[in-house]
CHARMM-style PDB file with segment names, atoms N, HN, CA, C and O in Angstrom:
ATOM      1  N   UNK     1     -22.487 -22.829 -10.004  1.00  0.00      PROA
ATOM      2  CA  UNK     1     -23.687 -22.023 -10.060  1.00  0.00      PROA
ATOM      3  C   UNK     1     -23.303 -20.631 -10.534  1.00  0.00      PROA
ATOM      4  O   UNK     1     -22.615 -19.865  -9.861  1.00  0.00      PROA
ATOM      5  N   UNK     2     -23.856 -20.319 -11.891  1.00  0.00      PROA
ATOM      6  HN  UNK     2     -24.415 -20.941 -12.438  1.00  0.00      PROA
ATOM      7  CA  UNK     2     -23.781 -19.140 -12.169  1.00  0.00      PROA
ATOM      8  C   UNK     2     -25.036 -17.956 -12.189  1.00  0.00      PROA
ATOM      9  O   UNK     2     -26.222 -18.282 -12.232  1.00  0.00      PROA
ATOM     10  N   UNK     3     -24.603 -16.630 -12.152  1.00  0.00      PROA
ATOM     11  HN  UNK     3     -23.639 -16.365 -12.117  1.00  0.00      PROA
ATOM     12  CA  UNK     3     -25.364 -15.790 -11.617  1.00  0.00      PROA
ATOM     13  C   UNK     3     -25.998 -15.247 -12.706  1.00  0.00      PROA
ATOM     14  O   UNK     3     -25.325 -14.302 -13.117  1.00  0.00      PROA
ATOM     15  N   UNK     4     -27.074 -15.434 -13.412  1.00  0.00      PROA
ATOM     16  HN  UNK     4     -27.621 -16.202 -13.078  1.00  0.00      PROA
ATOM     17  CA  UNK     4     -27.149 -14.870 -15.003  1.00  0.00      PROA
ATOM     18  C   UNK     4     -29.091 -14.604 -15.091  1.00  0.00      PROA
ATOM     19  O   UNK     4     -30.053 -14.891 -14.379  1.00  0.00      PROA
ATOM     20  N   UNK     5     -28.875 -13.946 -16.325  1.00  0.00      PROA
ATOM     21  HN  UNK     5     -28.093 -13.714 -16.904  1.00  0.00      PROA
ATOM     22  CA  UNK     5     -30.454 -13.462 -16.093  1.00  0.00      PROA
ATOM     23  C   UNK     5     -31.488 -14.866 -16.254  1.00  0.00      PROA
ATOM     24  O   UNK     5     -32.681 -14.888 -15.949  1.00  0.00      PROA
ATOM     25  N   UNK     6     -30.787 -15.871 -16.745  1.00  0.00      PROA
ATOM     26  HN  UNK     6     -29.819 -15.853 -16.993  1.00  0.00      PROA
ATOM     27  CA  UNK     6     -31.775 -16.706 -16.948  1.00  0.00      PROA
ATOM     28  C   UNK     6     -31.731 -17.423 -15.955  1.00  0.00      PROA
ATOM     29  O   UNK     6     -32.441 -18.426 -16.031  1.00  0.00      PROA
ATOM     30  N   UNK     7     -31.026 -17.259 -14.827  1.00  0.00      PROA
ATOM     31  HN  UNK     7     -30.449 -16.444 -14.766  1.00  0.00      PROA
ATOM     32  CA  UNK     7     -31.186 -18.258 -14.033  1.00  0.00      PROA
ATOM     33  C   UNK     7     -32.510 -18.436 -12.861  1.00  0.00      PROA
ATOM     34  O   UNK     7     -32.882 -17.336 -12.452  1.00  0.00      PROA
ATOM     35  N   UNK     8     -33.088 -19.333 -12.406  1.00  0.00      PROA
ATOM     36  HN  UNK     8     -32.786 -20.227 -12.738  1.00  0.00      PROA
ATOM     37  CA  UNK     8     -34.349 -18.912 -11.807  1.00  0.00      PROA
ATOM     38  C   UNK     8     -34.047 -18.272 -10.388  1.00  0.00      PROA
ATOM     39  O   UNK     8     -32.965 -18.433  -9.823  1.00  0.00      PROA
ATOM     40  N   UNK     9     -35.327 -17.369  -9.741  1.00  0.00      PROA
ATOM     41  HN  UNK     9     -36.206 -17.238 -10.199  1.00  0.00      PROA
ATOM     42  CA  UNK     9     -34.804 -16.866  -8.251  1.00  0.00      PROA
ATOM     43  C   UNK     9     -35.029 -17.206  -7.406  1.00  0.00      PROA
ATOM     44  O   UNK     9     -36.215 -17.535  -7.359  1.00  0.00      PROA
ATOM     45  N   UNK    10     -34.488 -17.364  -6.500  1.00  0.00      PROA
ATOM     46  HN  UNK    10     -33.525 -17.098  -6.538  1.00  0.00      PROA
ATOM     47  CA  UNK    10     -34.521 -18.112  -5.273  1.00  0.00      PROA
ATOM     48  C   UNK    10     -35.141 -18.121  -4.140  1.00  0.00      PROA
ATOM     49  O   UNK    10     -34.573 -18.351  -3.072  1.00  0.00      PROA
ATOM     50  N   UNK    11     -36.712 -17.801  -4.296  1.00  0.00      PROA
ATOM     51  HN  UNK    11     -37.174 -17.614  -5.163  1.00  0.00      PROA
ATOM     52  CA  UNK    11     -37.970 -17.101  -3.573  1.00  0.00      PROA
ATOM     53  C   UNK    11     -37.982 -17.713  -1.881  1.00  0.00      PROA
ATOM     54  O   UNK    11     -38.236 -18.897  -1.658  1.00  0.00      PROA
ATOM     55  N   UNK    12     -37.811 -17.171  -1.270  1.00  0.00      PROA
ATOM     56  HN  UNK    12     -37.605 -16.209  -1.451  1.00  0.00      PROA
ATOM     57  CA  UNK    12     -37.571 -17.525   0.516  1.00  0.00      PROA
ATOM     58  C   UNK    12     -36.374 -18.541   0.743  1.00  0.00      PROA
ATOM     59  O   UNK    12     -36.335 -19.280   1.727  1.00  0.00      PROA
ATOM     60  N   UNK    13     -35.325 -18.521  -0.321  1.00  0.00      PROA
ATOM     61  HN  UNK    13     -35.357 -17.921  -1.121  1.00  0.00      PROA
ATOM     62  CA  UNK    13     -34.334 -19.725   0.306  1.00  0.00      PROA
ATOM     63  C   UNK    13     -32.831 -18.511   0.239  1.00  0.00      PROA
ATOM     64  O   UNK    13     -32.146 -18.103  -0.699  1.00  0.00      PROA
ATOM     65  N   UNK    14     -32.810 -18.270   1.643  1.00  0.00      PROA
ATOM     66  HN  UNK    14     -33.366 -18.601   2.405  1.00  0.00      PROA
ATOM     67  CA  UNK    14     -31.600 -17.519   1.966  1.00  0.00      PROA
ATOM     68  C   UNK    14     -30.475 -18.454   2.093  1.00  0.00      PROA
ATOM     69  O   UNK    14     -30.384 -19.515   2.710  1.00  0.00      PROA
ATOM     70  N   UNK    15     -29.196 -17.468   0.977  1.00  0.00      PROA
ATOM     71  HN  UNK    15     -29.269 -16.606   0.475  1.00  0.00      PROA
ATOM     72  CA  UNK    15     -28.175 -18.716   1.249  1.00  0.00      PROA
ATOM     73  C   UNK    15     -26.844 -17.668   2.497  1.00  0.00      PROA
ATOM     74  O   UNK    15     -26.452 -16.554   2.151  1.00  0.00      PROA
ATOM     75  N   UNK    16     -26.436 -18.235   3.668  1.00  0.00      PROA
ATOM     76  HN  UNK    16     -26.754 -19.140   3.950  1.00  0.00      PROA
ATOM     77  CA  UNK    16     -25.540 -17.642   3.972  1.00  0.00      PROA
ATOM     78  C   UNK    16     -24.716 -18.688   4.502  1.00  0.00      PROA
ATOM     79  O   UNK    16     -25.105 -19.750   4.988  1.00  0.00      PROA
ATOM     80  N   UNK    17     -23.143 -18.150   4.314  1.00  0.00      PROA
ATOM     81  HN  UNK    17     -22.827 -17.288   3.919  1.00  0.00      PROA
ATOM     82  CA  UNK    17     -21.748 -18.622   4.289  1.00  0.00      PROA
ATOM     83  C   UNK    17     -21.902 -19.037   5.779  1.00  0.00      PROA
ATOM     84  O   UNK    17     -22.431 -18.457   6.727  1.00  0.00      PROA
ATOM     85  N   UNK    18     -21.070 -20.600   5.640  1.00  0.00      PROA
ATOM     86  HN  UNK    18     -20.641 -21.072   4.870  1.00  0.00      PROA
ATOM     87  CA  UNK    18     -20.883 -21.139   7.229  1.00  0.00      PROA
ATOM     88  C   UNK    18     -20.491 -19.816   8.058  1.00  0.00      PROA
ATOM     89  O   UNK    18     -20.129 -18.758   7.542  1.00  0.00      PROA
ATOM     90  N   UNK    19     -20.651 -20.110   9.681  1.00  0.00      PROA
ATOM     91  HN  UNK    19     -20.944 -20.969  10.100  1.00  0.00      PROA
ATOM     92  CA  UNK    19     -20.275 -18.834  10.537  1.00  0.00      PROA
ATOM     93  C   UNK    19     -18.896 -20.088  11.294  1.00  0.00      PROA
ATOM     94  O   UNK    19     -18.851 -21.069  12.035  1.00  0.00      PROA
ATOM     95  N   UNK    20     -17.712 -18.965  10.266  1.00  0.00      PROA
ATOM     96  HN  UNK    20     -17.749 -18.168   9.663  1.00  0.00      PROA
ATOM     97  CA  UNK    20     -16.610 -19.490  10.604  1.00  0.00      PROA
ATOM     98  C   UNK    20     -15.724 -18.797  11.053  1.00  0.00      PROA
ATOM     99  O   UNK    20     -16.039 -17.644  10.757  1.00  0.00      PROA
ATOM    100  N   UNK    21     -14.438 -18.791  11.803  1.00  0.00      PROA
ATOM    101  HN  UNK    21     -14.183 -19.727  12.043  1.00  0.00      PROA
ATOM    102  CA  UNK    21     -13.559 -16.995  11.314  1.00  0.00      PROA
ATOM    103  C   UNK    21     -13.119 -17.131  10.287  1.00  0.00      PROA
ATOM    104  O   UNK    21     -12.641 -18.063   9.641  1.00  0.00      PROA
ATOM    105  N   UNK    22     -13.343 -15.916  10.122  1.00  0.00      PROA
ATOM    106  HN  UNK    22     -13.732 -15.158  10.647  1.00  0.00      PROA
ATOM    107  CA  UNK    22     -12.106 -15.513   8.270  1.00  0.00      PROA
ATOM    108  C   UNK    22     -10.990 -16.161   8.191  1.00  0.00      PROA
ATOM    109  O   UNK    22     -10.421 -16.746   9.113  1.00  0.00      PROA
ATOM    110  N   UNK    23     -10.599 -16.056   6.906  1.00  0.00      PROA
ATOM    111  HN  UNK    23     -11.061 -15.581   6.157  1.00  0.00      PROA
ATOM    112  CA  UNK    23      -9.088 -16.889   7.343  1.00  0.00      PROA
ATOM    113  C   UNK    23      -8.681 -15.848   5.903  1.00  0.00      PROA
ATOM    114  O   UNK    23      -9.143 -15.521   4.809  1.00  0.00      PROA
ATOM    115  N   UNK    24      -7.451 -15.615   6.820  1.00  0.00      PROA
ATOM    116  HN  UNK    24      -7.076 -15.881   7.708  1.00  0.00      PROA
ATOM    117  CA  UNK    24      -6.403 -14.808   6.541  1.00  0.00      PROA
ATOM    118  C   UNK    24      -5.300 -15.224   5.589  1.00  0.00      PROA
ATOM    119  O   UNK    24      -4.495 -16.121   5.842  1.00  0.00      PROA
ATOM    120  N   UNK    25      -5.328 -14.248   4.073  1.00  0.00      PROA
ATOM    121  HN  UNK    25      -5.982 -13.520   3.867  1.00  0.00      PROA
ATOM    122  CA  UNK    25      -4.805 -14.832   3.040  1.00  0.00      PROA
ATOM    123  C   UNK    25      -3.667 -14.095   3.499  1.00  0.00      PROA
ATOM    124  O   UNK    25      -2.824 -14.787   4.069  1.00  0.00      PROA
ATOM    125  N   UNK    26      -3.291 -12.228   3.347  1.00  0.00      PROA
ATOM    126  HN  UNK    26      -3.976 -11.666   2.884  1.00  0.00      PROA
ATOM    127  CA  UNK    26      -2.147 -11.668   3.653  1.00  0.00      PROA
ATOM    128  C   UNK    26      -2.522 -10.774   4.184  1.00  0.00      PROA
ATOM    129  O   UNK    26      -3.644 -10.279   4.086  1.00  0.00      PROA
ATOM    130  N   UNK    27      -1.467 -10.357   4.960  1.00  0.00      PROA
ATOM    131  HN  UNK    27      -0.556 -10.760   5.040  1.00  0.00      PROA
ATOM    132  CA  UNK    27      -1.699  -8.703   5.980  1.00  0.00      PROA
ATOM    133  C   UNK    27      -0.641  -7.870   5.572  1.00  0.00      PROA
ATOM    134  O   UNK    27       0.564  -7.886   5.826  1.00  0.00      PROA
ATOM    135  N   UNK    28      -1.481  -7.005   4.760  1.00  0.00      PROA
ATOM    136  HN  UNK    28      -2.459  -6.992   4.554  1.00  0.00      PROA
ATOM    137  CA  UNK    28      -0.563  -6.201   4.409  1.00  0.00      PROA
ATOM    138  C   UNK    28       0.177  -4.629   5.426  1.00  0.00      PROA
ATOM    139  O   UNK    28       1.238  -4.015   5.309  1.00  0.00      PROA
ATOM    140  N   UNK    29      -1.003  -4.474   6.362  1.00  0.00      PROA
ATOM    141  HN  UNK    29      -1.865  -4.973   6.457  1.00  0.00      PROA
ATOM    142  CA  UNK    29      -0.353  -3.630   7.511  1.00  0.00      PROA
ATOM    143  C   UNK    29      -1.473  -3.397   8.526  1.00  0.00      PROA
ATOM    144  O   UNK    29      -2.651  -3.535   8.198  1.00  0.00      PROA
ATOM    145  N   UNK    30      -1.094  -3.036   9.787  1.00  0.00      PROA
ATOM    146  HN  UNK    30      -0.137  -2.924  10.054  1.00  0.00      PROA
ATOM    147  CA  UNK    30      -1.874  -3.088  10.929  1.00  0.00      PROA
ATOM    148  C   UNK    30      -2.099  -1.297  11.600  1.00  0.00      PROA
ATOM    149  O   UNK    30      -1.302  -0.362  11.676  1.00  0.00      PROA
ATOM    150  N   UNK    31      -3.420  -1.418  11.954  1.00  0.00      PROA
ATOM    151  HN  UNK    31      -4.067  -2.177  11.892  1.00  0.00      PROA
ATOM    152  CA  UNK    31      -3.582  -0.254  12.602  1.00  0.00      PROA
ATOM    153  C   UNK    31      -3.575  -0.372  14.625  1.00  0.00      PROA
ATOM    154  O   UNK    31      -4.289  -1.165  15.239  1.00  0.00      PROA
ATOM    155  N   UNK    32      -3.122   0.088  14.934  1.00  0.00      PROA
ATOM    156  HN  UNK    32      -2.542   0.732  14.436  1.00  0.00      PROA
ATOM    157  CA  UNK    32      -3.104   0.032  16.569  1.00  0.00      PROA
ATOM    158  C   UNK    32      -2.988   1.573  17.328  1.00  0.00      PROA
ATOM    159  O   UNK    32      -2.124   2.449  17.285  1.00  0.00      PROA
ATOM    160  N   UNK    33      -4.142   1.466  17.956  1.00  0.00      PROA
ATOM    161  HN  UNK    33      -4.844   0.754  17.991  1.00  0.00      PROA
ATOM    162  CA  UNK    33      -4.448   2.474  19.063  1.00  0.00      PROA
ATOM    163  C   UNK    33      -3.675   2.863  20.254  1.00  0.00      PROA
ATOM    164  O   UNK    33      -3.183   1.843  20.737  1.00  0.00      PROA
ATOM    165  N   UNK    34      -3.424   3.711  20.799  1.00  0.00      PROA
ATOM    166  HN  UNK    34      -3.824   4.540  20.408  1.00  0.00      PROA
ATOM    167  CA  UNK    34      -2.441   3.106  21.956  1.00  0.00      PROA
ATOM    168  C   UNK    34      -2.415   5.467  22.406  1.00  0.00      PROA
ATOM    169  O   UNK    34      -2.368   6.502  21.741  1.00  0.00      PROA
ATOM    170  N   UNK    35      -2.498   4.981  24.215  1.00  0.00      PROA
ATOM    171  HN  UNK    35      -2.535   4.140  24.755  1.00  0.00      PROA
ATOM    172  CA  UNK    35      -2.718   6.087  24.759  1.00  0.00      PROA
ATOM    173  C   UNK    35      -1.323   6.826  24.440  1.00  0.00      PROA
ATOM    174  O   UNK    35      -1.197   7.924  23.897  1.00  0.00      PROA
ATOM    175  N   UNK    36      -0.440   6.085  24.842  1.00  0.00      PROA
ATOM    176  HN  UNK    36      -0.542   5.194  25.283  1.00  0.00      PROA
ATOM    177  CA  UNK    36       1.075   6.173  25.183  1.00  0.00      PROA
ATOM    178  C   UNK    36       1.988   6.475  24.093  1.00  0.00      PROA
ATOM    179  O   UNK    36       3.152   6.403  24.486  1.00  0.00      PROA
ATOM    180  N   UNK    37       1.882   6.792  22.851  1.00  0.00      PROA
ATOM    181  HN  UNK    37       0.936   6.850  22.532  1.00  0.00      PROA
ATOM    182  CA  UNK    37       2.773   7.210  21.703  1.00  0.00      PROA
ATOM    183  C   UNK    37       3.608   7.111  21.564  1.00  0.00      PROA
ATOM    184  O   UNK    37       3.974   6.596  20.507  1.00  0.00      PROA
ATOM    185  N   UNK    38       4.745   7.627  22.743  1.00  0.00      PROA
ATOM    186  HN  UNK    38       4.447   8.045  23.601  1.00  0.00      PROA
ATOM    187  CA  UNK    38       6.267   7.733  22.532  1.00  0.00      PROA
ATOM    188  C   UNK    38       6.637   6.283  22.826  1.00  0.00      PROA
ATOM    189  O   UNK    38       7.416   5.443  22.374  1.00  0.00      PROA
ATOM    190  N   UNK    39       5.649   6.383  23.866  1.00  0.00      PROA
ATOM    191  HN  UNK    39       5.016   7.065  24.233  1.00  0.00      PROA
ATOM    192  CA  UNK    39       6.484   4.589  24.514  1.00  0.00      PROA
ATOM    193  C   UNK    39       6.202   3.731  23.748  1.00  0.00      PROA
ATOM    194  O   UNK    39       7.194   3.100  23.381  1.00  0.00      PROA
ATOM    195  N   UNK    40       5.276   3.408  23.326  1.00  0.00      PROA
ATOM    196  HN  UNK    40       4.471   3.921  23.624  1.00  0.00      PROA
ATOM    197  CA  UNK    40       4.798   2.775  22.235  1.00  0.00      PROA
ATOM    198  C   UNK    40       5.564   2.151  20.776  1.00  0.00      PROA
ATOM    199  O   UNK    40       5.879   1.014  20.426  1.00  0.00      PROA
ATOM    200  N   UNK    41       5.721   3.983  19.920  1.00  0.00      PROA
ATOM    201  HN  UNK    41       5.465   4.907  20.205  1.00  0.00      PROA
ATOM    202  CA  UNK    41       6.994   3.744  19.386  1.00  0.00      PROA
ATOM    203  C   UNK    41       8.018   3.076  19.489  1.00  0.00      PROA
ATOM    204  O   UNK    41       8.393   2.065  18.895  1.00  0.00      PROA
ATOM    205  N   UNK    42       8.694   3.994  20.677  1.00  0.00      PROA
ATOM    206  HN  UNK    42       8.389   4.815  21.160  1.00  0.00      PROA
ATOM    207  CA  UNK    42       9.907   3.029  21.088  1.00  0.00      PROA
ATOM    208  C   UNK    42      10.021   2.225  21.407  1.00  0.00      PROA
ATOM    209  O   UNK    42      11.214   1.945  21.525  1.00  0.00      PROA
ATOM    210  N   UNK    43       8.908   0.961  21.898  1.00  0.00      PROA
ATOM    211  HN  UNK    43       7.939   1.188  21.802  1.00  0.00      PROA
ATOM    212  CA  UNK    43       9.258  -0.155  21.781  1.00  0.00      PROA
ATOM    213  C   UNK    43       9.160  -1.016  20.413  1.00  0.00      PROA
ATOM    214  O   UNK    43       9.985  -1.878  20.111  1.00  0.00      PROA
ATOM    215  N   UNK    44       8.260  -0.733  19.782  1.00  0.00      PROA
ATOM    216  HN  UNK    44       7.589  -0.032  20.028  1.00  0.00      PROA
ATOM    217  CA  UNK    44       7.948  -0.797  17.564  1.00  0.00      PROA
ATOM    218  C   UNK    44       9.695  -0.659  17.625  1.00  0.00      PROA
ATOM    219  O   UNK    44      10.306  -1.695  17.887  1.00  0.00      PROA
ATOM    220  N   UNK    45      10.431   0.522  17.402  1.00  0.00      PROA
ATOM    221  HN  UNK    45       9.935   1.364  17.190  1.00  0.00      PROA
ATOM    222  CA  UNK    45      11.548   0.572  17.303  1.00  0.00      PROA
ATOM    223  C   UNK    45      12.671   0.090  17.782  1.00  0.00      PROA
ATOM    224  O   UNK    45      13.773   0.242  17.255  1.00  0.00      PROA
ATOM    225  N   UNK    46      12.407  -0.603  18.955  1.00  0.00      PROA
ATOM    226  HN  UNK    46      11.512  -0.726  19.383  1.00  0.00      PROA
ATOM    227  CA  UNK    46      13.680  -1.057  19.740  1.00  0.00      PROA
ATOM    228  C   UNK    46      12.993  -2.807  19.146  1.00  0.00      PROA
ATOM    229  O   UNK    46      13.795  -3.369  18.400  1.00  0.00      PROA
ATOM    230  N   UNK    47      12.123  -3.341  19.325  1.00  0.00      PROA
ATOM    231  HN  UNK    47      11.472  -2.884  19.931  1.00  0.00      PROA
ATOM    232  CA  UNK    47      11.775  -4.782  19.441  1.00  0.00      PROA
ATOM    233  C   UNK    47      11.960  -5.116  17.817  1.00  0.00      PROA
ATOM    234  O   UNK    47      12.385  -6.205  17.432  1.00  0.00      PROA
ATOM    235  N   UNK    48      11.681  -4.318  17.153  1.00  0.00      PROA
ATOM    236  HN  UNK    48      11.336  -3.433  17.466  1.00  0.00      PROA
ATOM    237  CA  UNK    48      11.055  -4.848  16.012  1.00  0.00      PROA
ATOM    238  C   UNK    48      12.077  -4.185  14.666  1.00  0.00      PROA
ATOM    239  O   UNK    48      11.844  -4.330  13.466  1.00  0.00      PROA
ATOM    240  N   UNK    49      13.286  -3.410  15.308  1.00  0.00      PROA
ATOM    241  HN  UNK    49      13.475  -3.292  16.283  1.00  0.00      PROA
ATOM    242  CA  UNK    49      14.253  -2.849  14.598  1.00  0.00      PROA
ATOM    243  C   UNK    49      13.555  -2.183  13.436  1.00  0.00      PROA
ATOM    244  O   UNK    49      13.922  -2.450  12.292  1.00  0.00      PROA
ATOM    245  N   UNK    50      12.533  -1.298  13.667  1.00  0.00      PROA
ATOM    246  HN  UNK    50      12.235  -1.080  14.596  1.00  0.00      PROA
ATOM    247  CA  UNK    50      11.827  -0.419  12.707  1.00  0.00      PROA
ATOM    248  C   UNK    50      12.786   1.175  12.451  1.00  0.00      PROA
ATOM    249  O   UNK    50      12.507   2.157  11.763  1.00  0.00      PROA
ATOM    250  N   UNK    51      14.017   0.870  13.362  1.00  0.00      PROA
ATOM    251  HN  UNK    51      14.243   0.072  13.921  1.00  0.00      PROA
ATOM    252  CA  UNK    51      14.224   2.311  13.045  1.00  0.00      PROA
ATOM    253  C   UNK    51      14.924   2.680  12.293  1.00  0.00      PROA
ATOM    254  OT1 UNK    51      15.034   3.890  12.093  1.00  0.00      PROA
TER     255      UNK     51
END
């Protein structure tokens, strides 16, 4: 199905995508919140040899 001017419109027929979870192609990096900063870090750094 292509999207083009000639194509006819689709008057009261809503189309929406199954309700699935996303699925995850790549993660390229993560954001995380965290009260504790230092400790935090240092465990990123000690567990995960980030340093």
């Amino acid at each position: 199905m292509a999207n083009t001017a000639r194509a006819g419109a689709r008057i009261n027929a809503t189309v929406r995508p199954p309700r699935v979870p996303a699925r995850v192609q790549r993660l390229r990096h993560v954001v995380l919140q965290s009260t504790t900063y230092l400790k935090t870090l240092d465990w990123y750094l000690d567990t995960l040899g980030m340093g």
